[in-house]
C-alpha positions, -999 to 999 in steps of 0.1 A, spaced: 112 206 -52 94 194 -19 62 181 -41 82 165 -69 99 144 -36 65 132 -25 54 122 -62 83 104 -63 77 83 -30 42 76 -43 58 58 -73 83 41 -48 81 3 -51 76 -15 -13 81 -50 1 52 -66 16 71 -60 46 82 -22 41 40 -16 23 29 -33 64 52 -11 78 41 19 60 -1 12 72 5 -3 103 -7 -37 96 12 -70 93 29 -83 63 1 -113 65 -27 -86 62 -8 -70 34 -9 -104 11 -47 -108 26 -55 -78 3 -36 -94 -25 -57 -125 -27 -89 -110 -15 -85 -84 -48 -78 -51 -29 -46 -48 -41 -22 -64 -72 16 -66 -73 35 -44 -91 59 -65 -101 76 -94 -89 114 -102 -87 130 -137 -77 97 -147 -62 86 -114 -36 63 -89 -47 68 -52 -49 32 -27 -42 33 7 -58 35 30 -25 3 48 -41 -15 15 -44 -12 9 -4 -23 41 7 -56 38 -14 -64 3 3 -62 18 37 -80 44 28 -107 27 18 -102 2 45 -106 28 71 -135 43 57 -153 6 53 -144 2 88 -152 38 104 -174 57 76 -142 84 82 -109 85 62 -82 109 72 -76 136 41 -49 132 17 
């Protein structure tokens, strides 16, 4: 039951503001990555964008390991 839960959040649709809260960075930084190509929109709905939960983790990811050469294990 626990891993169906966590597949579940990973399809989870986030906010800019609830995808910065989930990395740690600011909303700003999180619509940097959208016009810089790191990251597309979901979907949009009456004019804010939604980021697959899955999506944001993967940016950081690789963020982290651009900026460090390490990437903590999924």
């Amino acid at each position: 039951m626990e891993i169906e839960d966590d597949f579940h959040e990973l399809d989870r649709l986030l906010s800019s503001r609830e995808a910065a809260q989930l990395v740690h960075v600011t909303p700003e930084c999180i619509r940097k990555w959208v016009s810089r190509g790191y990251l597309k929109q979901a979907t949009k709905h009456k004019g804010r964008s939604f980021f697959r939960t899955e999506d944001i983790l993967l940016v950081d990811r690789n963020r982290r390991k651009r900026r460090t050469g390490w990437a903590p294990r999924s």
